[in-house]
N, C-alpha and C positions, 0 to 999 in steps of 0.2 A: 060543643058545636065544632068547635076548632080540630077535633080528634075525630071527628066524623068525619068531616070534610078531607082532612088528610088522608084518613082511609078512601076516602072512592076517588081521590085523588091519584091515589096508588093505584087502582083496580084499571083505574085508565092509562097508567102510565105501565099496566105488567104486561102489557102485549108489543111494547116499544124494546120494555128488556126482556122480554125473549126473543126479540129481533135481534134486539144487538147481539143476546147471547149466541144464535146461531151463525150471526153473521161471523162474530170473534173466530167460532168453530169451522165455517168456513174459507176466511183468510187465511185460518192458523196452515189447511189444509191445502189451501192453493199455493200458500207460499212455499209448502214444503212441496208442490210439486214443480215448481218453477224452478227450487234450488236444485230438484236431482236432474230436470232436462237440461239445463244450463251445464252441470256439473258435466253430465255425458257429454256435451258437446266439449266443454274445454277440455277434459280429458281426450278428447282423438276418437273415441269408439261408436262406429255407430250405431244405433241401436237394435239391429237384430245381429250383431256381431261382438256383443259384449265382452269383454275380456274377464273375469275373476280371476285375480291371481290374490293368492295367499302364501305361507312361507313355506310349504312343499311345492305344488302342483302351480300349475298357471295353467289355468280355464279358459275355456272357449265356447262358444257355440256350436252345435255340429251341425250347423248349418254352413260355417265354414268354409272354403277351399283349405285344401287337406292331403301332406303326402307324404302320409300311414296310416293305417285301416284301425277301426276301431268299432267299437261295440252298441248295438242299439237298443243293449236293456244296462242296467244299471250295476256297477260290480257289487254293490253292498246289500240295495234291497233285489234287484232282480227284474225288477220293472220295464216293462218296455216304454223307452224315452219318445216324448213326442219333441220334432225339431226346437219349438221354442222351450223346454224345459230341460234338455238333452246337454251335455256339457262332457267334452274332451279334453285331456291333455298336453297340447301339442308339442310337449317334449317327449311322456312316456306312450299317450295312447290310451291311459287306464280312463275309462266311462264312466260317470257320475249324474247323478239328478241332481237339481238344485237343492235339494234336502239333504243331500247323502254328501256331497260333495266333500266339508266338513271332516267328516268322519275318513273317509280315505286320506287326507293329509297327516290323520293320525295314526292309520293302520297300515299303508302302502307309501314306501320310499318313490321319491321322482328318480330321472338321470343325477348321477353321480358328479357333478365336474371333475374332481381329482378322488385317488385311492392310494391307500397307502403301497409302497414298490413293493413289499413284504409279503404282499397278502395274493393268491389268484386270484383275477379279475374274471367274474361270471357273467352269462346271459341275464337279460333283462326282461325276463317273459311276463308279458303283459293277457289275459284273458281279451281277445278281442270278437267272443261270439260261439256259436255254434255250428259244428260244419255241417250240417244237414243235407246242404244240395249236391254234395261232394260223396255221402253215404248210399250205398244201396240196400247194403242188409239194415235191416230195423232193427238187431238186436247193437248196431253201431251210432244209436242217433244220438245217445249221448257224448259222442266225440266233441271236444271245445278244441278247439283254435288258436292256438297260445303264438303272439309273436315277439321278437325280439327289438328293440329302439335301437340297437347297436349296431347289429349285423344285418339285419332288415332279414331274417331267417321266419319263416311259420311252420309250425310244424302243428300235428293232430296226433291226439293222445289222450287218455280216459285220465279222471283227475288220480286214481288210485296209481298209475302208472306215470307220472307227471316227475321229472328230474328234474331241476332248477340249479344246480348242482355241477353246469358243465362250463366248460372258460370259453368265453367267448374271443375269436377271433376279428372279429368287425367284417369278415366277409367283403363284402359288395363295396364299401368304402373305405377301406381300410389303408388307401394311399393318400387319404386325405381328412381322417379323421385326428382327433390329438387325442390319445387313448388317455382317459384319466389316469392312469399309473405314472403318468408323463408329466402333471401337473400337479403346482405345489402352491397352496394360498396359505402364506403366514402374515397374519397383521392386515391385509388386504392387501400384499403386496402379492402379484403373480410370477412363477415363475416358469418355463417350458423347458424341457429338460429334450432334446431332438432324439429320433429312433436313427437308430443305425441305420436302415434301410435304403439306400443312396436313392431309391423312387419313391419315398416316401415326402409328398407338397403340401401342405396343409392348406385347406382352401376357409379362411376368412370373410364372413358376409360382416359387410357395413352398411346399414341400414339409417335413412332420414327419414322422420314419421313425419316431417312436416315439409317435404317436398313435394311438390305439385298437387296430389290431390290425396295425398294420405295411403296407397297404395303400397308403403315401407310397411307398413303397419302387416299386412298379409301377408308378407317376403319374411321378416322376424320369424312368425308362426310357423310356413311350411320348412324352413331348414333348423329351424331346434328337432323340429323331429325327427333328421336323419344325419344331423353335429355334434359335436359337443355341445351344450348349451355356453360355453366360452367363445365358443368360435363365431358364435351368431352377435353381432354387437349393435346395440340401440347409440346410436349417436348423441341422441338426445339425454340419455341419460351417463352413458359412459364418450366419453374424449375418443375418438382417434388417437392423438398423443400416447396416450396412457395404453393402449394397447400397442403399437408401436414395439413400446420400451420392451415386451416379451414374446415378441414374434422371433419364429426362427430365422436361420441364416438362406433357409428357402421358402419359400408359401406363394401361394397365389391369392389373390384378394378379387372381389363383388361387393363394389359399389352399387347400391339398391337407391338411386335418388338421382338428380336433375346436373345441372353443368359443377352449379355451387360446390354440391356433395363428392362427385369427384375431386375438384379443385382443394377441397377440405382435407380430404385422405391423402393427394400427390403430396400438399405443402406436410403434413406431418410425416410420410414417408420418408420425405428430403430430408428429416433431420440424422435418421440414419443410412448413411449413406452404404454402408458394408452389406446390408442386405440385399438379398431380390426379391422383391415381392412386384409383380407385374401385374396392373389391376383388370378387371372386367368391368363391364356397367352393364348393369340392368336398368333400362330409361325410369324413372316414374316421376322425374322432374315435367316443367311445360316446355322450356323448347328442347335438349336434348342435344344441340348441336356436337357436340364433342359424340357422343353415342350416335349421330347420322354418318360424321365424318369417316369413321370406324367401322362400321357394317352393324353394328349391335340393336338398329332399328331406331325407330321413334319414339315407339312409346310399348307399354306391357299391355297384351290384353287381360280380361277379365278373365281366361281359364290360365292362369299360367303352372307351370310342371316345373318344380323345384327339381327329380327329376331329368328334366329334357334343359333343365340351365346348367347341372352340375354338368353333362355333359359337352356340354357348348363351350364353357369355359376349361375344360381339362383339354379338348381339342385343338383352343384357340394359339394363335401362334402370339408372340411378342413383336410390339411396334415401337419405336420411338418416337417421341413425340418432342417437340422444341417448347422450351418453358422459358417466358421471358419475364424478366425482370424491370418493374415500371417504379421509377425514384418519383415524387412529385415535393417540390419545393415551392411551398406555398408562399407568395406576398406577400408582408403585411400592411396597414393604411401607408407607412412611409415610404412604398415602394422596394424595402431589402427584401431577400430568400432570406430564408431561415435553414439555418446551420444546420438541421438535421433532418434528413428527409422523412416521407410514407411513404415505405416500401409493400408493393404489390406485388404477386406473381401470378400470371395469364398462360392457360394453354390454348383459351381458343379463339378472342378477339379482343380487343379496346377501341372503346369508341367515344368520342366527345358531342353533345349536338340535340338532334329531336329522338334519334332511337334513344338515348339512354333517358331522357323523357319522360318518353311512354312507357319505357321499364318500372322506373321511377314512381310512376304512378302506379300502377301493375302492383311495383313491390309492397306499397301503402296500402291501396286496397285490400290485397290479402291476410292482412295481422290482422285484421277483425275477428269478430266471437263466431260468425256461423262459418267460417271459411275452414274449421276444425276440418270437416267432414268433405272439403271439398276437392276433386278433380283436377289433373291437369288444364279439362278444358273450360272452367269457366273462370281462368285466371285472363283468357283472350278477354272476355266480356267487360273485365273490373279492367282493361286497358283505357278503355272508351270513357266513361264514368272518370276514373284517376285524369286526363287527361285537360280534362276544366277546371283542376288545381291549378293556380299557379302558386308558385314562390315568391313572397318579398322582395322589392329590390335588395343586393347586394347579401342577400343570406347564404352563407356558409357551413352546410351541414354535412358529416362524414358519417357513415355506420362506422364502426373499430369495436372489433373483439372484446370484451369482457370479463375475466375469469371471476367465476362465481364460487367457484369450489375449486376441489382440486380435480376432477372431471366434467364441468362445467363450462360452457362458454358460453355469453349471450351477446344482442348488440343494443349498442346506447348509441345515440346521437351526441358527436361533439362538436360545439359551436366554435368557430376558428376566432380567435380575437387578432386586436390589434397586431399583434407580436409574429403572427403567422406563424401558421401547424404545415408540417408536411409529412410524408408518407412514403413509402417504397410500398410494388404491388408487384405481382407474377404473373404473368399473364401465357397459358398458353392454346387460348383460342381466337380472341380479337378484343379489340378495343374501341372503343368509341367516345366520342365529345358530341352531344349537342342535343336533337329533341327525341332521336332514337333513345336517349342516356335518360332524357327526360320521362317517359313514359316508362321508364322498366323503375326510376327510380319511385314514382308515383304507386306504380302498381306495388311494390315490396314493401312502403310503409304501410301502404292500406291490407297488407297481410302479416302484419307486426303488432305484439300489445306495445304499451307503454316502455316494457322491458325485451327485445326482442329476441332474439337467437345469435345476432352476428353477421357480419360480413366475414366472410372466409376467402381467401385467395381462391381468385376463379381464372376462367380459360380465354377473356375477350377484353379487349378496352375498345371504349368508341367515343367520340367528340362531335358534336352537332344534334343535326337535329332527330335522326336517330337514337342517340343518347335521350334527347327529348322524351319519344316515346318511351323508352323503357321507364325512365325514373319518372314518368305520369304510370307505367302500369304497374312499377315496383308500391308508390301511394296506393294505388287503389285496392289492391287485393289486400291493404290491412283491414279495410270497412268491415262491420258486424257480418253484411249479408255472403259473404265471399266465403265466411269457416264453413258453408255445407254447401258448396259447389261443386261441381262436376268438372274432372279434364274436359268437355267438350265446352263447357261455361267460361274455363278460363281462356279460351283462343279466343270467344266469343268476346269476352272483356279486355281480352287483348288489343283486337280489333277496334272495337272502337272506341279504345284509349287513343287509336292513333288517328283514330275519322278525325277524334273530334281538336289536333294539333293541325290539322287541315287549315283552321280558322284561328288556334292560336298555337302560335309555334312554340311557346311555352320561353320567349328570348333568344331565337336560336337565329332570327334572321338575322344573315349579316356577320356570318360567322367568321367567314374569308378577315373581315375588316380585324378581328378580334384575334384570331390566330394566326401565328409562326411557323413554319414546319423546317425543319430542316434534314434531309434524308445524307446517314454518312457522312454527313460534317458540309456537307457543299453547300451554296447559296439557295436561302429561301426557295420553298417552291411557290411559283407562280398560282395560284388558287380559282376560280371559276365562283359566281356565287353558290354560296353552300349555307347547308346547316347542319350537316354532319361531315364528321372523316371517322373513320374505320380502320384499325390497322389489324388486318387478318391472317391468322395461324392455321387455318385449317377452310376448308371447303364446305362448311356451312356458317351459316349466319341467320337469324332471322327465322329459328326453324324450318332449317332446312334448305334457305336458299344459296345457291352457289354464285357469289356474286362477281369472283375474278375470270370466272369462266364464260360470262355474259358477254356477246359481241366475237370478233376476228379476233384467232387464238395467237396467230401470228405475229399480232400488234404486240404482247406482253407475253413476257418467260412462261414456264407453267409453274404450276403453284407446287406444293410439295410439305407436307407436317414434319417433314423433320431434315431440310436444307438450310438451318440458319438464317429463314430471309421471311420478311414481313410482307405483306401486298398491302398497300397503301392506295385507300376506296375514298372516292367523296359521292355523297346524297344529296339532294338538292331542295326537295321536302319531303313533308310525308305523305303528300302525294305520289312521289318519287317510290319513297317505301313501296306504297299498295301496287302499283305497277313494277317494282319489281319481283313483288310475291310473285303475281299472275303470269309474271315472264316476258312483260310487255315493253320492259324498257333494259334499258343497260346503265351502271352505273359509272360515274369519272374513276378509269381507271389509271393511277398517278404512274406509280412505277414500285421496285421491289426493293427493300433495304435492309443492312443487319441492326442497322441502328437510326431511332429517329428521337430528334428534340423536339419539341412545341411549348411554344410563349402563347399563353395566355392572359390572355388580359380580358375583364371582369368576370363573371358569375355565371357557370352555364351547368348545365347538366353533364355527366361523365360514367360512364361504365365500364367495367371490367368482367369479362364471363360471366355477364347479366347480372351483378354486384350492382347497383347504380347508388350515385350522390350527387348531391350540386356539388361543386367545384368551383373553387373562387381563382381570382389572379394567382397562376402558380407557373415556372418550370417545369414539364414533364419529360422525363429521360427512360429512355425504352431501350433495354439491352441485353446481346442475350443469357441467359442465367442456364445453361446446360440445358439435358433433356431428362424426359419422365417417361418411364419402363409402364405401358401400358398393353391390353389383349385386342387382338382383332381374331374375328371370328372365322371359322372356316367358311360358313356359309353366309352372305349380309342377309340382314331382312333390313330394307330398309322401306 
């Protein structure tokens, strides 16, 4: 009876496990789909723009933007590709299906980086099609299209009559391309051997995949397929630095990212001083300031022409730009500096206060998981949201560089102790202290993982409450929902990182009581209530706004990027802020100087060319550190 019973015991219990079974089979199923969307996003790629790369070719979609032609049936089966299955090589051009793809990595060579000096260097003719609508006689319809990756040459010819056999000259770029015969990789060390050619400039893209809304990521693509695949450099995975070390004694460089990304390349520049390398910017950071000040526009749109940029930058003439040098001699609980500073260097502003704040938060916000994928402009948005953080009393946190490798840099958070940490910085856009510093510093952890990328030497410092803002917008763009944001999401979250310092200043009231200024070694300046000060290099701030220009010109000097002298701004909130976007107000304008001190005394928000940190009791000494060889454009688009 007992064996019975267990059997229809069972019979009742086998529709439970064939739930479970199926269940198990669907778990097993969702989870694996969870781990490849997840994966796509933290990888950067979005998903109708996948990247495959394998150890020849580097894949694309040909849905792409794209600048060189390529083939809409497939080179191994022949197939005519539909967009979503369709796949390019955006260094050779050669066309593949997702099946076939494989198989051409093992039959068909990519670009070459180096070749041996020994040997002629030939055309790279790639099949890109059939010329059909170019034939009249019908006895011609088998003409193909064969084009070149090198010299960007097409020519039509029957496969029986097909030379492949001829040396390529590079044609069309050939004053800026670095001919592989030129280039020597032993051990993975680089080496560039220069052409005699006295016009011969090599033009250098540097590329951040993780600036403002991931838009490096398409700048990479379009110039491998008319460079060297050497010349085109992923930041994120190769150093600045390290490319540096094999640049020639001329080149020109394209900066592909936001103020940071500049700021990145100038400082590793600086280390060799005997070269010329005079940089460009292409915007695709959020505010851009340094590429407003310069003519180079705001931002990149969505059709952009690799192109109509090499152009732009072979035209463009050379600027000097003022790079300053920012010491910070941090406190410690006993009241002493500390004997060795944190050195920074700024080309576009510093600032202490509510803007670096809202940066602040901004910066936080966007290290999150969905912000991969996201735009300059909904880093505005994660301002707003970043900007409800506050900070612990008397917390002490700095981003500082990391080496991870030996082409690696990330940033870590270091907690200041007893003993007191200090720093040197460079600054040649502005600076700032207070809630502006605030909100950029919020927004940039909220777009940071646990491990981040770094603070690099930027172009601004600022003190108050501008500083506020940024280091509330630096926090908030690290949040999850920020990796698949849009440019137009990040102004958006910019913005009301700073609404919401309206209501809380993030500590920035009362800033005047807290800070010391001394311009040129004279007596304190006399201060006005504040919550930011600003010390400005250049003629944007704030994306875009000009804020020494605001008001009778005749009251104050004119400004000027590369006269040695600072404009020294005070904010008042970040109310103040949003009237002076609109144009509605004007802000304390102090006076001009080549060199300024400030005592601080407690814990406020601080930024440097939208770098933002809290910043505890420190000495900060601002001085000038020479200048930085940068491109202005014949034409602005701003």
């Amino acid at each position: 009876m007992d064996q019975l019973s267990n059997m229809v015991d069972s019979l009742f219990h086998l529709n439970d496990v064939i739930f479970n079974y199926y269940f198990i089979i669907g778990g097993t199923f969702l989870s694996y789909l969870t781990y490849k969307i997840f994966h796509s996003l933290l990888s950067g790629n979005p998903f109708m723009k996948t990247t495959y790369k394998t150890r020849g070719h580097t894949w694309r979609s040909i849905q792409c933007n794209k600048s060189i032609p390529y083939s809409i049936y497939c080179t191994i089966c022949g197939k005519l590709m539909l967009p979503v299955v369709g796949l390019f090589c955006e260094c050779c051009a050669i066309s593949a299906c997702k099946d076939c793809h494989h198989a051409i990595d093992k039959k068909y060579k990519c670009k070459s980086v180096s070749w041996p000096v020994d040997k002629v260097f030939y055309h790279h003719w790639v099949n890109v099609g059939v010329a059909r609508n170019e034939i009249t006689d019908l006895s011609e319809e088998c003409l193909k299209r064969y084009f070149c990756c090198w010299c960007q040459r097409t020519k039509l010819c029957h496969d029986s009559a097909f030379n492949d056999a001829e040396p390529c000259d590079f044609q069309k770029y050939r004053k800026i391309i670095i001919p592989p015969p030129c280039v020597t990789v032993e051990k993975g060390v680089v080496t560039v051997k220069p052409l005699p050619d006295p016009d011969w400039e090599p033009l250098i893209i540097f590329a951040n995949r993780k600036s403002g809304g991931n838009q490096s990521d398409e700048v990479l693509s379009l110039f491998r397929g008319l460079l060297n695949p050497i010349q085109v450099v992923d930041m994120n995975a190769t150093s600045p630095e390290s490319v540096v070390r094999w640049l020639p004694a001329r080149a020109r460089a394209l900066a592909a990212g936001g103020d940071g990304t500049v700021a990145w390349l100038l400082q590793a520049l600086s280390a060799r001083p005997t070269i010329t390398v005079p940089v460009g910017i292409l915007p695709t950071g959020t505010g851009n300031d340094l590429s407003r000040a310069l003519g180079w526009g705001a931002g990149c749109g969505c059709d952009l022409s690799a192109h109509a940029t090499i152009q732009r930058v072979l035209s463009a003439s050379t600027q000097l730009v003022d790079r300053w040098k920012i010491s910070i001699f941090s406190r410690g609980r006993l009241g002493g500096l500390a004997r060795a500073p944190r050195v920074l260097y700024a080309h576009n502003y510093c600032s202490v206060g509510v803007d670096a704040q809202v940066a602040l938060d901004f910066h936080r916000a966007r290290a999150q998981l969905l912000y991969r994928c996201a735009s300059r402009t909904i880093n505005y948005r994660g301002c707003g949201r970043a900007g409800r953080a506050r900070l612990p009393p008397g917390e002490g946190t700095a981003v500082v560089p990391v080496r991870l490798k030996d082409h690696q840099l990330c940033e870590c958070n270091v907690r200041w102790d007893e003993f007191g940490f200090s720093r040197v910085l460079y600054a040649h856009n502005y600076c700032s202290v207070g809630v502006d510093a605030q909100v950029a510093l919020d927004f940039h952890r909220a777009t940071q993982h646990s491990c981040c990328t770094g603070i690099r030497p930027g172009l601004s410092t600022i003190v108050g409450v501008d500083a506020q803002v940024a280091l509330n917008f630096h926090r908030e763009r690290a949040q999850l929902l920020y990796r698949c944001a849009s440019r137009t999401v990040s102004y958006i979250a910019y913005g009301l990182l700073g609404a919401t310092r309206a209501f809380d200043d993030g500590g920035c009231e009362g800033l005047e009581r807290r800070l010391s200024v001394r311009l040129d070694g004279r007596e304190p300046l006399p201060l006005p209530p504040l919550q930011a000060l600003v010390l400005l290099n250049i003629p944007s701030w704030g994306a875009g706004v000009d804020l020494w220009s605001m008001g009778d010109e005749n009251e104050v000097g004119e400004q000027s990027i590369s006269d040695g002298k600072l404009e020294v701004v005070g904010i008042s909130s970040s109310i103040h802020i949003a009237r002076l976007q609109c144009g509605l107000a004007e802000p304390y304008r102090f006076a001009q100087a080549s060199r300024v001190t400030m005592e601080l005394s407690g814990s406020i928000a601080m930024q440097v060319d939208g770098e933002p940190w809290m910043q505890g009791a420190a000495r900060i000494s601002v001085e000038p550190a020479g200048q930085s060889l940068l491109l202005k454009p014949a034409s602005s688009e701003i």
